[in-house]
N, C-alpha and C positions, 0 to 999 in steps of 0.2 A: 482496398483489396490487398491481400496478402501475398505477395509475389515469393521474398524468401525470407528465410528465416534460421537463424541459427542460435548459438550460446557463445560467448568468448565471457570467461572467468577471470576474475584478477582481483586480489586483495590488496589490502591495505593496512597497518596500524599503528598508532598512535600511543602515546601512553593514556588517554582517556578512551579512546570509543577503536572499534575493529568494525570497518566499514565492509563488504561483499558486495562486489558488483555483475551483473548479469545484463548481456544488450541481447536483445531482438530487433533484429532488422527486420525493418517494414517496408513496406512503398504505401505512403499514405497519401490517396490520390486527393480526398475530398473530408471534410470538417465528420462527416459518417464514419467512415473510416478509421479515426482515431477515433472518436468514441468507443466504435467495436474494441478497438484494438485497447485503450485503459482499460475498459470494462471488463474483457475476458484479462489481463492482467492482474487485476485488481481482484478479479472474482477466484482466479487460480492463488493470488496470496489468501486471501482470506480462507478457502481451503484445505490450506494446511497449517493452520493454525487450531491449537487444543487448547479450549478454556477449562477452568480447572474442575469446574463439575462431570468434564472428560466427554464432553462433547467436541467432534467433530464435523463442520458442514450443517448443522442444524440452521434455522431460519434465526438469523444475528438481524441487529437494526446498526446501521452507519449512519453518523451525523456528521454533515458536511458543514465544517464551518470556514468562513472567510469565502474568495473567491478561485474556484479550481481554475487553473491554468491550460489545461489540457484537453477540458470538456465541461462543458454545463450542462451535460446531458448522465451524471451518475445511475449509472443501474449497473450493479456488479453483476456477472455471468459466471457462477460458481459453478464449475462440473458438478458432477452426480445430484443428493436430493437436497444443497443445503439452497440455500434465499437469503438477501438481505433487503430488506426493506431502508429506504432512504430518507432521513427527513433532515432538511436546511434550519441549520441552527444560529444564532449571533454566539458571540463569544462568551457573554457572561450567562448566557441560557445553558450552555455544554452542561458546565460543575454542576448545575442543580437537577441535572435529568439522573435517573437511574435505571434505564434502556441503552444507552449506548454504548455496544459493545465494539463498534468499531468510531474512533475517531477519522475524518478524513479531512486533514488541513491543508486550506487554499490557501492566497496568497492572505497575511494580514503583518498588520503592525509584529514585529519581535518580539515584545513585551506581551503584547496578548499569547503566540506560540508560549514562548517560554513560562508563563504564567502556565497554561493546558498540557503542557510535555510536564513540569511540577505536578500536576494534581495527577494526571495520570499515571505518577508511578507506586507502585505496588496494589493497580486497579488492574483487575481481568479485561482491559482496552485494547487493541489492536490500534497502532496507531499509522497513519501511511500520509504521505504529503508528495506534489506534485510542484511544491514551491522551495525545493530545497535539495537540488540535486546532489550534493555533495554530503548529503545526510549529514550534517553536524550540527542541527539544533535539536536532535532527540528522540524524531519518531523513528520509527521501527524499520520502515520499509518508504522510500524517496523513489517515486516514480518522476521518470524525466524522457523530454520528448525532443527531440533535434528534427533538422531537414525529413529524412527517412527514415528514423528509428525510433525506439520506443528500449526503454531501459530502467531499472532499479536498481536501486544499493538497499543492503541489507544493513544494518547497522545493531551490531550485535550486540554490543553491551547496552541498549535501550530495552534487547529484549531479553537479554540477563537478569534488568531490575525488576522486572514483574513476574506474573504467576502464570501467565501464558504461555506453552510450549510451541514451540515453532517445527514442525516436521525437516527436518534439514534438507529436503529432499524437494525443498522449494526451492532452489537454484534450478532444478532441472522444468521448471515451469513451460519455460519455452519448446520444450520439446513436446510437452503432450500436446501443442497447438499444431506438430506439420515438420517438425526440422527433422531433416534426417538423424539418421544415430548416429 
């Protein structure tokens, strides 16, 4: 259940990668509850993201590869009319599908990531992991979960290399869920 909730900002940068961090405080009483709580996260990133046929929110398919850390229970909760359809994939099935418009990487070997953050760049992919909270193996968007919170980093030069536009105005994510202004 969602008791409070806010935004606390803070950047980061490096000479390779400019990381954006974003917490929501949660009270997450029960295994349900963080699900809710990725899903409409997760549903609210992929929302503002524009693939380049200039759609926005349409019905995207995510393939969830490796093992998610945060929930086994994937259904993304995108506001307004978009949908993602979910299907569990191994690592070397990913590269040969041509439906996946969202990657979602769980826990796996490095060398498998790093192999799939290579192929996915300069691919119209969304890319988000729950297995790398400090965003520095490449996906897009590193959702991470502590005691009572729920949080992402944005990792901006991942979403520099591809053709994806990301609406900047996904930092304010948390707020369309309840946080005061």
């Amino acid at each position: 259940m969602l008791a409070s909730l806010f935004l606390i900002g803070a950047s980061l940068t490096t000479p390779q990668m400019s990381v954006q961090a974003v917490s929501q405080t949660i009270v997450v009483d029960s295994d349900d509850a963080m699900a809710r709580a990725v899903n409409r996260m997760v549903g609210g990133i992929v929302s503002y993201a524009r693939w380049p046929d200039g759609s926005m929110g349409s019905a995207r398919v995510m393939c969830v590869i490796g093992t998610p850390q945060l929930t086994d229970r994937m259904a993304p909760d995108v506001p307004g009319a978009g949908s993602v359809t979910v299907r569990r994939l191994a690592v070397g099935a990913a590269t040969s599908r041509k439906d996946c418009d969202i990657l979602f990487l769980g826990q796996m070997a490095v060398t498998d990531r790093r192999q799939l953050i290579a192929w996915v760049r300069g691919r119209p992919i969304l890319t988000i992991t729950d297995d790398d909270a400090a965003c520095i193996y490449g996906a897009m968007f590193c959702v991470s979960g502590r005691a009572a919170s729920l949080s992402f980093s944005v990792n901006l030069d991942a979403i520099g290399r591809g053709p994806l536009r990301i609406d900047p105005r996904v930092l304010t994510i948390g707020r369309s869920t309840g946080a005061p202004p």
